[in-house]
C-alpha positions in Angstrom: 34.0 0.4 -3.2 33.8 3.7 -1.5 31.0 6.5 -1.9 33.6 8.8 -2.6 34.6 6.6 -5.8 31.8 7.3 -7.3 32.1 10.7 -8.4 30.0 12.3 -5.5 30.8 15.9 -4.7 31.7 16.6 -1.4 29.2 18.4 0.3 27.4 14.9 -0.2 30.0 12.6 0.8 29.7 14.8 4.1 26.3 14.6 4.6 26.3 10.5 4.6 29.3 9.8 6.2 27.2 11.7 8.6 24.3 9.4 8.4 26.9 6.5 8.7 26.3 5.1 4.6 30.6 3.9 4.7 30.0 1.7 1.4 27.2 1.6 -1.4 25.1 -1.5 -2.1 24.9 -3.4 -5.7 22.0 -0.9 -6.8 23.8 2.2 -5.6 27.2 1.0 -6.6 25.8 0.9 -10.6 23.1 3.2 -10.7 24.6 6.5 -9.6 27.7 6.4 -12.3 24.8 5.7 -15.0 22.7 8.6 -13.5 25.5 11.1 -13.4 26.4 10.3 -17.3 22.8 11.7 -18.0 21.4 7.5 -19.0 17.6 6.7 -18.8 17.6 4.1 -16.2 15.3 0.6 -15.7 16.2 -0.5 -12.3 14.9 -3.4 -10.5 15.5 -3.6 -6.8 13.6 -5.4 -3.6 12.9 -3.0 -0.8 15.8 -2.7 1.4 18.0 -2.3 -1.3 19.3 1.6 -1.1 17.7 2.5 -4.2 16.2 5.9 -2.7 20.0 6.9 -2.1 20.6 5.2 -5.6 18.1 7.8 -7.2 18.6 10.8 -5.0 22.1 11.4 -4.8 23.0 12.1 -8.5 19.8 14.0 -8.5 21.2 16.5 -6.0 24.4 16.4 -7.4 23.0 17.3 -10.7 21.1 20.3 -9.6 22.9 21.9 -7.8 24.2 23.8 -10.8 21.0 25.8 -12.1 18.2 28.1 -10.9 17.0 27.4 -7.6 13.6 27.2 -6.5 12.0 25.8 -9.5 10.6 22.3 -9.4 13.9 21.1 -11.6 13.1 16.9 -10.2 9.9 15.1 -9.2 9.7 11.7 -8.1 6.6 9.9 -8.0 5.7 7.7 -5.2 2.6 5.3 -4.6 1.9 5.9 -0.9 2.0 9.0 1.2 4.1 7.2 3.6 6.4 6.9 1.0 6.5 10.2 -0.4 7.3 11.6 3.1 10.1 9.3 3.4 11.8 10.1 -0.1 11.6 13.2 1.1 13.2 13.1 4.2 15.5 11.6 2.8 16.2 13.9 0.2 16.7 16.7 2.7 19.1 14.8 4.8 21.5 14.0 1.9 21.0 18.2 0.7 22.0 19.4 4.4 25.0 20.9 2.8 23.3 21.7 -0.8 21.4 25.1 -1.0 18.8 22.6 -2.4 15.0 21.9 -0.8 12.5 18.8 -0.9 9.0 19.2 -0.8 6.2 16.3 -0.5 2.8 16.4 -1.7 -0.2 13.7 -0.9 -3.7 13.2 -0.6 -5.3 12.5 2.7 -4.9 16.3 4.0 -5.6 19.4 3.1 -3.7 21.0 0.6 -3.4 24.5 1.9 -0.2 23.9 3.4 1.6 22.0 0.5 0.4 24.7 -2.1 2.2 27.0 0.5 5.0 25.1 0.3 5.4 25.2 -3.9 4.9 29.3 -3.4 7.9 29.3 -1.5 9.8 27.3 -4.0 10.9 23.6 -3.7 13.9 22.5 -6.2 12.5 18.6 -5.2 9.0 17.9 -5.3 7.7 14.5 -4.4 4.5 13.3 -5.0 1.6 10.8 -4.9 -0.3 10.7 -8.4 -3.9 11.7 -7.5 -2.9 15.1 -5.5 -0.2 16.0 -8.0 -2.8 15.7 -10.9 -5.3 17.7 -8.5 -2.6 20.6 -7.9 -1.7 20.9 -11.7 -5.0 21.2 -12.6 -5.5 24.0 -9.9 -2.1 25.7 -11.5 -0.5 25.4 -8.5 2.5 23.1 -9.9 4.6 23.5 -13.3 6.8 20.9 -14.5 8.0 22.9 -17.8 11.6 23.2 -15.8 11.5 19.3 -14.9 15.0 17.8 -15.6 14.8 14.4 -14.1 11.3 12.2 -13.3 11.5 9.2 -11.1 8.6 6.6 -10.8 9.3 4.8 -7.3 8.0 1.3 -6.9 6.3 1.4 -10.2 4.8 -2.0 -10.0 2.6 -0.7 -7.0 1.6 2.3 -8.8 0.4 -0.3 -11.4 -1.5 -2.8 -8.6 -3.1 0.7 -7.4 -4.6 1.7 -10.5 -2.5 5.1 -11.1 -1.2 3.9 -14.8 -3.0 6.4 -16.5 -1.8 9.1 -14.2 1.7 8.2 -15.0 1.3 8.6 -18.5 -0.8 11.7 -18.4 2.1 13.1 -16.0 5.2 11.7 -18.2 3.7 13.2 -21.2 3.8 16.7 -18.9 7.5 17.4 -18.3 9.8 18.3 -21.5 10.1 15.9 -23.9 14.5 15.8 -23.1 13.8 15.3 -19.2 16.1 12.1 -17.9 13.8 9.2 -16.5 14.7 6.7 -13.4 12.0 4.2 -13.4 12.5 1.8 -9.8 10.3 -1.4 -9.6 10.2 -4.3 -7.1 9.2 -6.9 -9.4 9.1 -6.6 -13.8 5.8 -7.9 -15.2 4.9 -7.3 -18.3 3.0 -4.2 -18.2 5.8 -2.5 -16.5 7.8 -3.1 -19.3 5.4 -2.1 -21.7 5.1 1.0 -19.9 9.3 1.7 -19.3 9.4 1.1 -23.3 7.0 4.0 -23.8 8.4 6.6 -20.9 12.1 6.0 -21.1 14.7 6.6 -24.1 17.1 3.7 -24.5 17.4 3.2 -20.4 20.2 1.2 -19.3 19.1 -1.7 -17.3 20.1 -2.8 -13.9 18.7 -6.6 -11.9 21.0 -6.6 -9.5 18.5 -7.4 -7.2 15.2 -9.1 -8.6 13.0 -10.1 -5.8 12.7 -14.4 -5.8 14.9 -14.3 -2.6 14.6 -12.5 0.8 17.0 -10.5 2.4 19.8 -12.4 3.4 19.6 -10.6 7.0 16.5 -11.7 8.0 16.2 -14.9 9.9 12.6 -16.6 9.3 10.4 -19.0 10.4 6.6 -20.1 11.1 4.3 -21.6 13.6 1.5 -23.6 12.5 -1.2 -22.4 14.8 -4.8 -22.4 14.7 -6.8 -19.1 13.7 -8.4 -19.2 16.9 -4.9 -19.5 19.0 -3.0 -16.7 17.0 -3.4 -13.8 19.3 -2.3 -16.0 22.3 0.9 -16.9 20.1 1.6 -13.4 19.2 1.1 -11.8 22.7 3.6 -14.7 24.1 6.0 -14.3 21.4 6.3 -9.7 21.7 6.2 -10.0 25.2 9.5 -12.1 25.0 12.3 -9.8 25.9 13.7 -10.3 22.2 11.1 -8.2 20.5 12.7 -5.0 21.1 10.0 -3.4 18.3 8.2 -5.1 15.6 5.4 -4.6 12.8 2.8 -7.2 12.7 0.9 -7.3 9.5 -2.5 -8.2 9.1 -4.1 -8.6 5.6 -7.4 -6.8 6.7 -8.0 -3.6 8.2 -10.5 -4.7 10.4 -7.9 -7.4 11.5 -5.4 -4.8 12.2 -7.5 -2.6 14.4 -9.1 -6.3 16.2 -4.7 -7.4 17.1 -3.7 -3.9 17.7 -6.7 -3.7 20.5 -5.9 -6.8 22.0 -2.5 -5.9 22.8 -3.4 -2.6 24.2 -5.5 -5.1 26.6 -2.5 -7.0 27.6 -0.4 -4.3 27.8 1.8 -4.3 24.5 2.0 -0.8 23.7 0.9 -0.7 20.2 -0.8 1.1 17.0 -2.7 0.5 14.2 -1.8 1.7 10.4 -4.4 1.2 7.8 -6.1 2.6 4.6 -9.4 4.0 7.0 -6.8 6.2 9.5 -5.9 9.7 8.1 -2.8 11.1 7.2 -1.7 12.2 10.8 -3.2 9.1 12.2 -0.9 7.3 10.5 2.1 9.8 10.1 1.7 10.2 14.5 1.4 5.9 14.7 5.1 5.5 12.9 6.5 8.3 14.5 5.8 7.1 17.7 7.5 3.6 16.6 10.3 5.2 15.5 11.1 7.0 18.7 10.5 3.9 20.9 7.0 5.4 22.3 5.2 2.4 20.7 6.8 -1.3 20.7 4.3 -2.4 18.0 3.1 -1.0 14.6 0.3 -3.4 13.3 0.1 -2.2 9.5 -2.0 -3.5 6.4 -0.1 -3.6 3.3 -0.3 0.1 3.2 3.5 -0.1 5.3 4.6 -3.0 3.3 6.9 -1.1 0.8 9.4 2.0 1.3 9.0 2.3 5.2 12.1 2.9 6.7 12.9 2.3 10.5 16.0 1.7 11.4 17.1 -0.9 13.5 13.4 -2.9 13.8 13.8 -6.2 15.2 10.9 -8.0 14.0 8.5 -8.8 11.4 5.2 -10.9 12.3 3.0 -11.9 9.6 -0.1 -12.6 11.6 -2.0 -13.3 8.5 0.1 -14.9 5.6 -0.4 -13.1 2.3 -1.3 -14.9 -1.4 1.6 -12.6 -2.7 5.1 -14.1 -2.3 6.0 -10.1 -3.9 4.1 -9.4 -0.9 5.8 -11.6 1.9 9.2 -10.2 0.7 8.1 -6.6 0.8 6.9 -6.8 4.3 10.2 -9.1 5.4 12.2 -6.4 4.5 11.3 -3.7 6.9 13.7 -5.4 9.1 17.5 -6.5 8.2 17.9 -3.5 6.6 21.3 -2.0 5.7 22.9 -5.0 7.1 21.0 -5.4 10.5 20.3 -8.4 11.5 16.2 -8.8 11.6 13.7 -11.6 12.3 10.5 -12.5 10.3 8.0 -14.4 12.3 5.1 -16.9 10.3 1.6 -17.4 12.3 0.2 -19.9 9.4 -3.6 -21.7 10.4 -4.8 -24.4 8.3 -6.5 -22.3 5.5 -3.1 -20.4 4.9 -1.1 -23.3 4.2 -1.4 -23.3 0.7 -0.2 -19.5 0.2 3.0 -20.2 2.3 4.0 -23.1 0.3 3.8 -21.0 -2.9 6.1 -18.8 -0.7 8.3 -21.0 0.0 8.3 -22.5 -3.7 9.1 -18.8 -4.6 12.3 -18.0 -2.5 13.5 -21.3 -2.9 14.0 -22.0 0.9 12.3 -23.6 3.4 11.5 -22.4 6.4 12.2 -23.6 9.6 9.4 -24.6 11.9 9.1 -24.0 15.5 6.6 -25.4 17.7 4.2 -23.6 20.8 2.1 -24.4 23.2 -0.9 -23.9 21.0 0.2 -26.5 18.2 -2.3 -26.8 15.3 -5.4 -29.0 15.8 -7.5 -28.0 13.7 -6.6 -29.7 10.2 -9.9 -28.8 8.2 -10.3 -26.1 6.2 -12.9 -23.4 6.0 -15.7 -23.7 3.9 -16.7 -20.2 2.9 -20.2 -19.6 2.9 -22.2 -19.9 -0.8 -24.1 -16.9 -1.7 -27.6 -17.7 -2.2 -29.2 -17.5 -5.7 -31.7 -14.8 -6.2 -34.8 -15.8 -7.2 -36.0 -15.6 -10.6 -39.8 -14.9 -11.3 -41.5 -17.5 -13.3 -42.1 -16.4 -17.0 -45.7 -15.3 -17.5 -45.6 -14.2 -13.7 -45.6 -10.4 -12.7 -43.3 -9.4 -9.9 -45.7 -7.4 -8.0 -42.4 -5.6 -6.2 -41.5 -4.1 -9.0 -45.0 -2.8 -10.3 -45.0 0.8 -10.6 -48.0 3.4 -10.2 -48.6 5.1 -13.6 -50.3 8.8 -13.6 -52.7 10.1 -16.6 -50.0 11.7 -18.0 -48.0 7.9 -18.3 -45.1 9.1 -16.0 -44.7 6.4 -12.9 -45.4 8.4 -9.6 -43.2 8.2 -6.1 -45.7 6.1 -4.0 -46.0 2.3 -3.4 -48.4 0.3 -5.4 -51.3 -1.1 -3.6 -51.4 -3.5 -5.8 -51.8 -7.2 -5.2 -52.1 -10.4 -7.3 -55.3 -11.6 -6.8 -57.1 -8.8 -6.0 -60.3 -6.7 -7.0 -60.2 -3.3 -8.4 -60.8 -1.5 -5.0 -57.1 -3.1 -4.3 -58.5 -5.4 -1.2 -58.2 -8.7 -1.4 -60.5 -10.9 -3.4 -61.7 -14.7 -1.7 -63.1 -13.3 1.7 -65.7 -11.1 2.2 -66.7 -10.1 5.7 -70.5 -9.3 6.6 -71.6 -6.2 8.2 -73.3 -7.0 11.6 -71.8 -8.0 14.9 -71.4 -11.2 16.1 -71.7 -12.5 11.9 -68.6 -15.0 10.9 -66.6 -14.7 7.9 -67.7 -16.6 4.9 -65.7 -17.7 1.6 -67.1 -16.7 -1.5 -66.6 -20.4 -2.4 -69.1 -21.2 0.3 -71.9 -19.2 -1.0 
């Protein structure tokens, strides 16, 4: 099937024949036919799928007829990365549309984006928290909303923003057509399509148990002490033409990302502690070949978009599988070829055998020069109990100086078990006179 068999108007068609879309995938192919008819849609899709085009082109094509200006679509996004991206995207497929996209996030000040919905945006896109903050401020309506979209709804769920959703859904009119988009269908995000959407029309074409067919993988057991030596070795090899390495930490992220500063690798780090334009500058820079490597938490993991990105290194493996196949698929996207590289130690095993068990494929093994040695695992480290006081004891920390009035006062006790009422200590007494020794009271 062709784009243009799917009931697109033509200043769309234009637009990404421009961008080089020639046919839709599965979740484009029966998504848009059920958006255009005006349906409630439950989609599941893996990242890498198309759904953003899946979403936004019937979007466009819908509003294009109507008042312009007015926030007529929002689409809810989990990450500011994301947001931006829908955006973009949104913009690129309206280049012929007198139609605008506007983002809105947390992480920045929001003097600009208020800016932004004074001018008028017929798109808005938008991270939970600063869209609640804006609305509060009367700075956003959504009485004119004619389509919602929740984006990766199952993160949104993972990050906590479930009452958001529902505070927000309840917002827009009542007769507004819902898109809800998830990675993965649990429970609760069924529960919460059956309260948001009216009678949606379902589409699995692509449930995530299986990676992208495009992306080769496979893993290196190396100890955790040998990783970084693996990891320089393997981006310096004239393969890696660009690459994100994931780390499951921040602090790991910043610790790989400095190392291959000091060996040359021009890289970056993306995590939860950089702000917006820290982070916004860091895939920029990927993207326009400035930077060969992007070392990201799990903050990059979903919706991130680069085109053509050779590689994928999971320098820690996660406990997800959900996880593993969301960061896989920022490369072999929109048929690319792409490779996803494993750096398992011994304490890691375990995770990437659940992996394994999940996508129903094993991985192939390759072997370095640093080979694993090492095949104990880590212990970690018991907290210590805290120590109870003994009943019928008194916990002389926590005695408290009481004033006449009977209200404790802001100074230290000088209380001490055992002592007289002068508050020195009873059991020695020392004579006045030079020269005299110091005699117990049980000498006397």
């Amino acid at each position: 099937m062709k784009f243009n068999e799917l009931q697109l108007i033509e200043p769309i068609i234009k637009a990404i024949t421009e961008l080089k879309y020639e046919e839709p995938s599965k979740i484009q192919e029966k998504t848009i036919p059920l958006l255009l008819e005006g349906h409630d849609v439950l989609g599941c899709a893996q990242t890498g799928s198309g759904k953003t085009a899946a979403f936004a082109l019937p979007i466009l094509q819908k509003l294009v007829k109507g008042n312009k200006g007015e926030v007529r679509a929002l689409v809810m996004a989990p990450t500011r990365e994301l947001a931006i991206q829908i955006c973009d995207n949104f913009n690129a497929y309206a280049k012929y549309l007198d139609l605008q996209a506007g983002a809105i996030f947390g992480g920045v000040s929001q003097e600009e984006q208020v800016d932004m919905l004074k001018e008028g945006v017929d798109v808005l896109v938008a991270t939970p928290g600063r869209l609640l903050d804006l609305m509060h401020q009367r700075h956003v309506k959504l009485d004119q909303v004619e389509i919602l979209v929740l984006d990766e709804a199952d993160q949104m769920l993972d990050m906590g923003f479930i009452k958001d959703i529902r505070t927000i859904a309840t917002t827009v009119p009542e007769q507004c057509q819902k898109v809800m988009f998830s990675a993965t269908m649990p429970k609760p995000i069924e529960r919460l399509s059956d309260t948001i959407l009216r009678n949606p029309e379902t589409v699995k074409q692509d449930v995530v148990t299986n990676a992208v067919d495009t992306v080769k993988q496979c893993v290196y057991y190396v100890d955790d002490e040998n990783k970084l030596n693996l990891l320089t070795s393997l981006i310096k090899s004239e393969e890696v033409k660009n690459a994100i390495v994931f780390t499951n930490t921040k602090h790991g992220a910043e610790k790989v990302s400095k190392h291959l500063l000091k060996v040359a690798v021009r890289a970056r780090a993306i995590h939860g502690d950089k702000n917006q334009n820290s982070r916004q500058d860091a895939l920029l820079q990927l993207k326009k070949g400035k930077v060969k490597v992007l070392v990201a938490t799990d903050i990059a993991a979903r919706g991130i978009d680069i085109s053509k990105l050779s590689h994928v290194f999971n320098y820690d493996i996660p406990d997800s599988p959900e996880v593993y196949i969301h960061r896989i698929g920022r490369t072999g996207r929109a048929g690319e070829e792409g490779r996803a590289i494993n750096l398992c130690c011994i304490d890691e095993v375990d995770h990437f055998a659940a992996i394994e068990r999940h996508i129903r494929k094993r991985i192939m093994v390759l072997k370095s020069e640093w080979p694993m040695i090492n095949l104990t695992k880590t212990e970690k480290p018991k907290r210590k109990k805290k120590q109870e006081t003994p009943k019928g004891e008194i916990d002389v920390k926590k005695v408290k100086d009481i004033s006449l009035s009977g209200k404790p006062v802001n100074k230290k006790s000088k209380y001490r078990y055992g002592s007289n009422s002068s508050g020195k200590a009873a059991g020695k007494k020392k004579f006045n006179g030079g020269g005299k020794k110091r005699v117990r009271w049980s000498d006397k």
